[in-house]
N, C-alpha and C positions, 0 to 999 in steps of 0.2 A: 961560523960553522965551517968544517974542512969539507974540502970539496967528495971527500968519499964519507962524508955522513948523511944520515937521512935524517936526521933530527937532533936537538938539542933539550939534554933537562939543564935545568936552570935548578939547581939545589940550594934551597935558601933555609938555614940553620933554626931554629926557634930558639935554640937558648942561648949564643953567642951573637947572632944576626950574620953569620958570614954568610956568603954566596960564593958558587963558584958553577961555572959554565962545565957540561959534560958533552961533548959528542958520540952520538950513538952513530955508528958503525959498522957493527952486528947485527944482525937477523933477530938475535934475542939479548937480553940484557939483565941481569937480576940487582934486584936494590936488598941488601942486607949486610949481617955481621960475619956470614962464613966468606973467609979468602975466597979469592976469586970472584967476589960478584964485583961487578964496573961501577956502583956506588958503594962506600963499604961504610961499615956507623960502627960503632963499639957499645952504642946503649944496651942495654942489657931488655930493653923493654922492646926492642926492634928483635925479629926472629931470625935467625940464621939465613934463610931467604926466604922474605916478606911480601915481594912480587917480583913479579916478571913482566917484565915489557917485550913483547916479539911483533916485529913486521912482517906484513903479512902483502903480495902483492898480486890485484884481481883484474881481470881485464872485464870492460863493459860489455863487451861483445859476446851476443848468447852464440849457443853452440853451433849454428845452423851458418852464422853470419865468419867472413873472411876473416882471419886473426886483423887486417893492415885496417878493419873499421873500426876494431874497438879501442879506446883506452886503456892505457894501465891505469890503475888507481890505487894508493898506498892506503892499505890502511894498520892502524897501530892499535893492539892491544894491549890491555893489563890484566891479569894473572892475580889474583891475592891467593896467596901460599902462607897465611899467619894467622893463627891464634887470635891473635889482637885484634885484627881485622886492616884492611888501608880504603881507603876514601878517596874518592873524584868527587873534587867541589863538595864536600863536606857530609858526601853519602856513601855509606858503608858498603861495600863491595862484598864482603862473605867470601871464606874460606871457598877457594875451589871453582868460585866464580871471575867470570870475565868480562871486562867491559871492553867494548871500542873506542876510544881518545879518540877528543881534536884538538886542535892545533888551540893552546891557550887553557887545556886543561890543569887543575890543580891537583897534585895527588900528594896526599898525607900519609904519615906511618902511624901516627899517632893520634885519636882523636883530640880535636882540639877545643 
């Protein structure tokens, strides 16, 4: 991972078996078949942008308390923007909805 990313997908192929390391970078990130998104597929069954992944970053510290007590803490969300639907660990996410990832999550375009 480059020292100016905050994470890595790991894009592992299902019908060829290729892999290939991505660093995220950006605040947000989209995985689909329109130019321009940071993962890009040509399947025809993957949506033009399929999801989004955006960082998000929160401090622990409630309102009352000095910023230098609390924490930052990252956290990472997914986006499903498809028809089709996408999946964390092999559960359907739905159009429009968001989850929050950790570290070691699986996320799908396609059910599998």
């Amino acid at each position: 991972m480059s020292s100016k990313a905050w994470g890595t997908l790991i894009c592992i192929g299902a019908k060829d078996g290729d892999q290939r390391k991505i660093d995220l970078c950006k605040a947000e990130a989209a995985i689909g078949r329109k130019p321009g998104c940071l993962v890009l597929y040509q399947d025809t069954t993957i949506s033009s942008t399929h999801c989004k992944l955006s960082l998000t970053v929160a401090s622990t510290a409630g309102a009352a308390a000095r910023p230098a007590t609390g924490q930052l803490v990252m956290q990472v969300w997914l986006e499903d923007c498809s028809v089709n639907g996408t999946y964390v660990n092999a559960q359907k996410i739905g159009r429009g909805n968001k989850v929050r990832l950790a570290d070691g999550d699986k996320i799908g375009l396609l059910k599998a």
